[in-house]
C-alpha positions as CSV (number, residue, x, y, z in Angstrom):
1,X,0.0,0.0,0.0
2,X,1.2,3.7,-1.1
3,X,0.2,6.8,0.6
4,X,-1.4,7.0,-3.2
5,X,-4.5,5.0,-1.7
6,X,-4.6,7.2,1.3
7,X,-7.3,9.5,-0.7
8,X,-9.4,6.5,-1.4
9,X,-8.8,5.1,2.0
10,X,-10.1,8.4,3.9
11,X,-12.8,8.7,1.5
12,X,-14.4,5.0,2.4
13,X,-13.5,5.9,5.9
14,X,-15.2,9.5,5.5
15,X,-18.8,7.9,4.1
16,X,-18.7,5.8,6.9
17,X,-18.6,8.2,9.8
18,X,-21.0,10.4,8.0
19,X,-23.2,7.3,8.2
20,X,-22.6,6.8,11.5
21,X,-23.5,10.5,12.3
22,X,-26.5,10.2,10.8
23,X,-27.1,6.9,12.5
24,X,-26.3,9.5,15.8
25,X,-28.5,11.6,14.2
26,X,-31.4,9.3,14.1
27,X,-30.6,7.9,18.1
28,X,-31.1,11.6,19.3
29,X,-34.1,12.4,17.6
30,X,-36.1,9.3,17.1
31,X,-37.8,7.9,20.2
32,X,-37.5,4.4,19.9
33,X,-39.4,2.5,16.8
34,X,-40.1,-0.8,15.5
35,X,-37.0,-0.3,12.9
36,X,-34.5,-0.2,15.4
37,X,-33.0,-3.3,14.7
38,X,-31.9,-2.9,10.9
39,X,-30.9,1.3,11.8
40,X,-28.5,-0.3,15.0
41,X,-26.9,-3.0,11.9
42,X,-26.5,0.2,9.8
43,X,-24.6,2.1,12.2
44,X,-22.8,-1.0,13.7
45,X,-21.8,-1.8,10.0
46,X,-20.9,1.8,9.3
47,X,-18.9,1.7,12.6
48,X,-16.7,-1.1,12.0
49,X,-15.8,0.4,8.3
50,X,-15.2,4.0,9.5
51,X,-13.0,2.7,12.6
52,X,-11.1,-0.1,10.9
53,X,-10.3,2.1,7.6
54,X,-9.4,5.0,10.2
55,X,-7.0,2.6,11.7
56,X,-5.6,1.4,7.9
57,X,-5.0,4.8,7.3
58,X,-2.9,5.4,10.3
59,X,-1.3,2.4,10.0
60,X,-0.3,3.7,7.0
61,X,0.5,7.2,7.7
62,X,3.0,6.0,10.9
63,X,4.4,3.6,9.1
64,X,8.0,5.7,8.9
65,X,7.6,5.6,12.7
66,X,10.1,7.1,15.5
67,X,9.1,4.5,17.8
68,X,8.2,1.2,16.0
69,X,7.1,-0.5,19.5
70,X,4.6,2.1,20.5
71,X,3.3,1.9,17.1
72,X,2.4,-1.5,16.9
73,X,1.3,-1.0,20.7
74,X,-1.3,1.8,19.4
75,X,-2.5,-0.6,16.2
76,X,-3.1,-3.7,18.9
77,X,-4.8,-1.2,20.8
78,X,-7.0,0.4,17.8
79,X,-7.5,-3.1,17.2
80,X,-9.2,-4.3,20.1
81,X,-11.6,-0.5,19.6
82,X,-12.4,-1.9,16.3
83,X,-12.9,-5.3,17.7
84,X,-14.8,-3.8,20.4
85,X,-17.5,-2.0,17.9
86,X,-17.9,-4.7,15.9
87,X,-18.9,-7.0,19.4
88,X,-21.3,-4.4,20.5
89,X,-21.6,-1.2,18.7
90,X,-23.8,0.4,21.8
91,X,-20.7,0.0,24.2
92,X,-20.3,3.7,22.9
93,X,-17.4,4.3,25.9
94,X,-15.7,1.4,25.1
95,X,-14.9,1.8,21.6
96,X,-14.1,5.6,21.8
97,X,-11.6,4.9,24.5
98,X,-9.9,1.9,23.2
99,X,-9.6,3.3,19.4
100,X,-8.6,7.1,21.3
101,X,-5.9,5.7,22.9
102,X,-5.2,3.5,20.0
103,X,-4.4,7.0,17.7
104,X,-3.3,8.7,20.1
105,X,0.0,5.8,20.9
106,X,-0.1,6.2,17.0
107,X,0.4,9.8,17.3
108,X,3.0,9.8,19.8
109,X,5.1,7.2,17.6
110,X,4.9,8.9,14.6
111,X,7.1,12.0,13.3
112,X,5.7,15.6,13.7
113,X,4.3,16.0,10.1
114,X,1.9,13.4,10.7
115,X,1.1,14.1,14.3
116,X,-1.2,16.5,13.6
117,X,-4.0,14.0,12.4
118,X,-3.3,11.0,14.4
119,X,-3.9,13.4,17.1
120,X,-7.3,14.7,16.0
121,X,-8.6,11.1,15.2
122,X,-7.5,10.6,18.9
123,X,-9.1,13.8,20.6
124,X,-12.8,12.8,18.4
125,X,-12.7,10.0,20.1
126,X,-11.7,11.2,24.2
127,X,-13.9,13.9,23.2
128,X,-16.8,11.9,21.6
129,X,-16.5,10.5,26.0
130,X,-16.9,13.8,27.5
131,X,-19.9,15.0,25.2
132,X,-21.2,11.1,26.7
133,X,-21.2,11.8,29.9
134,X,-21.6,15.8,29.8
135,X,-25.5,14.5,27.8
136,X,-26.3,11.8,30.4
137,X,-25.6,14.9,33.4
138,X,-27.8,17.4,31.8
139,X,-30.1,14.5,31.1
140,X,-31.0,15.1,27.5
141,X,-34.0,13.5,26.1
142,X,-35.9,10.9,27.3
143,X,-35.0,8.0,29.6
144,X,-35.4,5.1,27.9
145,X,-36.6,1.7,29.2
146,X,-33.5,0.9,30.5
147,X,-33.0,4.4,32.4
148,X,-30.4,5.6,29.7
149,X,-30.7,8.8,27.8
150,X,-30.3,7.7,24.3
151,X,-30.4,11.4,22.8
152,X,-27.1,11.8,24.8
153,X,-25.4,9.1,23.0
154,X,-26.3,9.9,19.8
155,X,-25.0,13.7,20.0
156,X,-22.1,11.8,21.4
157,X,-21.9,9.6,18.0
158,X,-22.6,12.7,15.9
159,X,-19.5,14.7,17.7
160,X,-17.4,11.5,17.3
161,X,-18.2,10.9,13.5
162,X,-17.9,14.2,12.6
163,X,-14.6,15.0,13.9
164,X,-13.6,12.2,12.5
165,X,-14.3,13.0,8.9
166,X,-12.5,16.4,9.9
167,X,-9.4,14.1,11.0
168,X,-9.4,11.9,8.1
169,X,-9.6,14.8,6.1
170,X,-6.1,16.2,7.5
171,X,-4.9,12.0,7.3
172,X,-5.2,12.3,3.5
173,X,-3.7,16.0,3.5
174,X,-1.2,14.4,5.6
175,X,-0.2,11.7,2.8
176,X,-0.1,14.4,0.3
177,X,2.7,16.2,1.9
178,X,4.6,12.7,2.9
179,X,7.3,11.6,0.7
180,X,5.9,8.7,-1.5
């Protein structure tokens, strides 16, 4: 793989999140329907694309790492995230830590001219935590029949997704300026 395939990469990756936002989207608004089950298998599917092509792509950006270990320490780590969404999608915390701390190891590996985006796919996903739990506090929307506010977690899957697009958009700008 080239950094030539980081476009198409980020791209994939990009349509994903921005069906996982709207998947987000659909949590905070909606209250609950008879369709749930084929919109949770969207977003779940969308989920595991979006975070494992996330993941490919910053495999591939670090791969000139300064510090090989903590590299492949981050992908294990990203790995279990991914593995993590594609078990159960609704363990929203989970995930976001697991694949945060994943890109973040990433961008502490890698050289400063691709920091900058490993970093940002890293601080969605701490983030995407803290909008969680800051929407389950101010108790937004309903409570659900399992006492959870489910509005809260899909602002928190909106936030995630769509800083991730804006992430993935400075992976690929990343590539361009990399030496191929």
């Amino acid at each position: 793989m080239t950094t030539r395939t980081l476009p198409r990469i980020g791209l994939v990756a990009g349509l994903a999140w921005l069906v996982v936002a709207g998947s987000g989207m659909r949590d905070a608004m909606a209250d609950g329907d008879a369709n749930w089950r084929a919109a949770y298998a969207v977003f779940s599917v969308a989920l595991v694309v979006g975070a494992v092509l996330g993941l490919v792509g910053a495999s591939q950006l670090s791969r000139e790492s300064d510090r090989p270990r903590l590299r492949v320490a981050g992908l294990f780590v990203g790995g279990v995230g991914c593995a993590v969404a594609l078990v159960g999608a609704w363990a929203l915390p989970a995930w976001m830590a697991l694949l945060g701390a994943g890109f973040a190891m990433l961008a502490g590996a890698t050289g400063v001219g691709s920091r900058r985006a490993l970093a940002a796919m890293a601080a969605a996903q701490l983030l995407g935590i803290a909008v969680l739990i800051g929407g389950i506090e101010a108790e937004i929307g309903p409570i659900d029949d399992y006492g959870d506010y489910p509005a809260a977690g899909g602002v928190a899957v909106v936030f995630v997704a769509l800083t991730m697009m804006a992430a993935l958009g400075e992976l690929v700008r990343g590539a361009e300026r990399a030496p191929v």
